[in-house]
N, C-alpha and C positions, 0 to 999 in steps of 0.2 A: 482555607484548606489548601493542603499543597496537593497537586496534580502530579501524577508518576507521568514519567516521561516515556513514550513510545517509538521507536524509529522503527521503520518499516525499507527493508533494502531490496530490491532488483539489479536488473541488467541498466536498464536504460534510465528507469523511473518515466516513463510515459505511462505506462497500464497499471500492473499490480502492485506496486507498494501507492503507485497514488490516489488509486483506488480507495486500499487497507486505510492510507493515512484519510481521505476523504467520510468513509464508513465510521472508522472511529472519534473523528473530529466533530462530525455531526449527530455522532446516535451516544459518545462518550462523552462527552465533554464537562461534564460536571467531575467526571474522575482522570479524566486523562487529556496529555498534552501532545496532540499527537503530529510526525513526524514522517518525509519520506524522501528519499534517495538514491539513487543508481550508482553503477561502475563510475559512469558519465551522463552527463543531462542528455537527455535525447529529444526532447522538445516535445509538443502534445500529441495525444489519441482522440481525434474527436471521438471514436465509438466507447472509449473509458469515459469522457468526458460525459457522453449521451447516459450510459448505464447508469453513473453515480448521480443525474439529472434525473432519473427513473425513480431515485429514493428521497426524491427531494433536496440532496445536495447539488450545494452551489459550489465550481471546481475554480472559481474564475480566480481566487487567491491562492494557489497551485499555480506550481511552475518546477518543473524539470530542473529538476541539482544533481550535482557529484556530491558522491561520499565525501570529497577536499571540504564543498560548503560548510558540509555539520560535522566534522570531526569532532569540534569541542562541546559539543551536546553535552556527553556526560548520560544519554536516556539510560534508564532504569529497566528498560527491554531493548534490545535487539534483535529484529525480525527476520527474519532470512527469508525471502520467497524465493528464492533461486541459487540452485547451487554452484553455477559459476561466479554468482556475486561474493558468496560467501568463501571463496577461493581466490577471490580478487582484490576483496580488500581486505587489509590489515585491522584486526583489532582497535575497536573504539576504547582509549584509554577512559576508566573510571566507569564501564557499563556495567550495567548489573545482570542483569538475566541474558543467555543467549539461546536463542529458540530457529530453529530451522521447519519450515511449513513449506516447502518447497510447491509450487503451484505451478501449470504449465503454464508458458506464455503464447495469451493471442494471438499477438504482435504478429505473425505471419499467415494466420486463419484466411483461406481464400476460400470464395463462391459467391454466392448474391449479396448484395445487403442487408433484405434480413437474416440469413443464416451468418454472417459475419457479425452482426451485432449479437445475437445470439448466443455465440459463442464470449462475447465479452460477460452478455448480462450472466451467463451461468459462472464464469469468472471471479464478477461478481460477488456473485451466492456465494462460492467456494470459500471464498474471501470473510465474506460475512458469516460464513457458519465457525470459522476458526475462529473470529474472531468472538463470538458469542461462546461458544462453548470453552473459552480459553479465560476470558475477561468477564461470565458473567455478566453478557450483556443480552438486548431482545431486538437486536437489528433485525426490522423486515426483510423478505426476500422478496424480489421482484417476481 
């Protein structure tokens, strides 16, 4: 069975597209091949890292890419969680669908700890519920 291919784009790719790509790799994977990317690598979130650890994913094969890395993908979706991403980079030759779900980014969330992570895990969710109600999928919420 062939897998549709998903790319999932931010600013940095630390938090939310690696999140999305994390969410869908692990709750999709029987139907999709999933995908994620930044402006620029900006290297990890341990509190993305903690959230998607919350659902039982494992983040440890994740790692921070520029849009340059998967240009030649080819995905069958293109995700947009941010709207300077989607102003920054150039059209991915041969995509298929192009989808904009713009999502705030944590990335600068201050106060405690727990209300820092917090604000990831609802992230998160935000994350997961687009992605469920988009893909017909039953990703948990934390």
């Amino acid at each position: 069975m062939v897998r549709e291919k998903v790319l999932f784009v931010c600013i940095g790719n630390m938090c939310r597209s690696r999140m999305a790509e994390g969410l869908l790799a692990h709750f999709g994977a029987e139907r999709f091949e999933s995908h994620s990317c930044g402006v620029m690598g900006s290297g990890d979130s341990r509190h993305a890292i903690k959230a998607q650890q919350k659902l039982g994913i494992d983040a440890s094969e994740q790692w921070s890419k520029s849009w340059r890395e998967v240009r030649d993908l080819k995905p069958d979706y293109v995700i947009f969680l941010d709207e300077y991403a989607k102003q920054q980079i150039p059209a991915f030759p041969g995509a298929g669908e192009v989808l904009d779900w713009f999502v705030d980014d944590p990335i600068e969330t201050i106060g405690k700890e727990e209300e820092i992570q917090r604000v990831y895990d609802d992230t998160r969710d935000r994350i997961a519920r687009l992605i469920n109600e988009y893909f017909k999928l039953e990703i948990p919420l934390g």
